[in-house]
C-alpha positions, -999 to 999 in steps of 0.1 A, spaced: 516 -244 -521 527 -228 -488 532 -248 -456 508 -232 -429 522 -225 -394 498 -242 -371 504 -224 -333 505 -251 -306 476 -245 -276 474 -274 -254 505 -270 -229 538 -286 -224 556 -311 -204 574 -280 -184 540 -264 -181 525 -281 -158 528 -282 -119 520 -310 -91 493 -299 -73 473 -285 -95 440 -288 -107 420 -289 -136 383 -292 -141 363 -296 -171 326 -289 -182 298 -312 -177 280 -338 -197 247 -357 -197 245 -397 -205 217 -401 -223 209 -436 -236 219 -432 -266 253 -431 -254 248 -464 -238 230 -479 -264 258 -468 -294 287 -477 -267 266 -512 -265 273 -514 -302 307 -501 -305 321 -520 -276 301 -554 -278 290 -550 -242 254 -560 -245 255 -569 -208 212 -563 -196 224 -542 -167 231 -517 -196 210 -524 -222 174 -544 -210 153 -519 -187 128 -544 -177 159 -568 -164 176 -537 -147 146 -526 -126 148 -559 -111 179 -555 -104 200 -541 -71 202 -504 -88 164 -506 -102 176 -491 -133 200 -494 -164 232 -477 -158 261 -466 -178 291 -486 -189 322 -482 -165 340 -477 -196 315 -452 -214 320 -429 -183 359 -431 -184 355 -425 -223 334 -398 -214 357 -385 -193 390 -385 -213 366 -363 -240 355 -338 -213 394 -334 -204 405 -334 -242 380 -302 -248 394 -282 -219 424 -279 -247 453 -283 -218 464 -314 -245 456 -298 -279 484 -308 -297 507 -315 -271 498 -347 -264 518 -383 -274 501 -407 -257 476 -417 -237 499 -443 -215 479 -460 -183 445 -460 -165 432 -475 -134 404 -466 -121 375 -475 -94 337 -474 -101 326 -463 -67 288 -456 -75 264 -461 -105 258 -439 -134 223 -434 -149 207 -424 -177 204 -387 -172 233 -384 -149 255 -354 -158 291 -363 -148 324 -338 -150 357 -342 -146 384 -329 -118 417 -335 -127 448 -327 -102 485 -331 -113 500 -357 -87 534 -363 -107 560 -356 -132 587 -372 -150 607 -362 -179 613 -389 -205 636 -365 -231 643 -395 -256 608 -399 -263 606 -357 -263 585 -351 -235 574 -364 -203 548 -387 -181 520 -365 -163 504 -382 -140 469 -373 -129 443 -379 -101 409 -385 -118 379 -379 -101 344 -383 -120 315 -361 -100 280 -368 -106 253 -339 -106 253 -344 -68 291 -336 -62 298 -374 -51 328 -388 -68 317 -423 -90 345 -428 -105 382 -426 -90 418 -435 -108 447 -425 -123 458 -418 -161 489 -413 -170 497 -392 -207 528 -384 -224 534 -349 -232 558 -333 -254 584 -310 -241 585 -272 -251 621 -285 -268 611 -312 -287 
């Protein structure tokens, strides 16, 4: 049995540069997203889950998990492919929910590079990103930070 050479296509540490930007592809929640991340999670909070108790509430509607939308939105940046394969870890978050997120909401990502620091004994390097999560309108609802761990080209 031959070992097969698998060609890396997610980037390096040294490919990347502050400043820029990277944008992924959109996505609807439906509520089936907020009903299996209910499940998954344990969240069962009525905001999220009871329509009759959320249209008596401030936002007159159910709306999405914080969480679901920053899950979402690590998937969305994970298939533009800049990580395939190049990535160690996913290190830090912090993020701000600025405005609601409803069933039927399509959300995508903008990511811009904001800093960069080699860490060569654990073979790559910290990229830090500025996330911001657009609704259909263009207005940002979610705001943060991650923070990954990417190997170098000479690891």
């Amino acid at each position: 049995m031959s070992e097969e050479q698998v060609e890396t296509v997610g980037r390096f540490f040294e490919d990347f540069a502050i400043g820029e930007k990277i944008v992924t592809q959109g996505r609807t929640i439906t509520e089936a997203d907020i009903v299996n991340f209910a499940g998954l999670s344990g969240d069962y909070n009525r905001i999220h889950t009871d329509a009759a108790f959320a249209a008596e509430n401030q936002f007159g509607q159910r709306v999405a998990h914080g969480m679901l939308v920053q899950s979402v939105a690590t998937g969305l940046a994970v298939q533009t492919g800049f990580i395939k394969d190049t990535v160690i870890a996913f290190r830090e978050l912090s993020c701000k929910f600025s405005l609601p997120i409803f069933i039927g909401d399509t959300i995508h990502v903008v990511l811009e590079i904001t800093e960069l620091k080699a860490l060569r004994r654990l073979g790559g390097g910290n990229v830090v990103l500025k996330v911001t999560v657009l609704n259909q309108n263009g207005k940002a609802v979610q705001r943060g930070s991650w923070t990954m761990l990417v190997k170098s080209r000479e690891a």
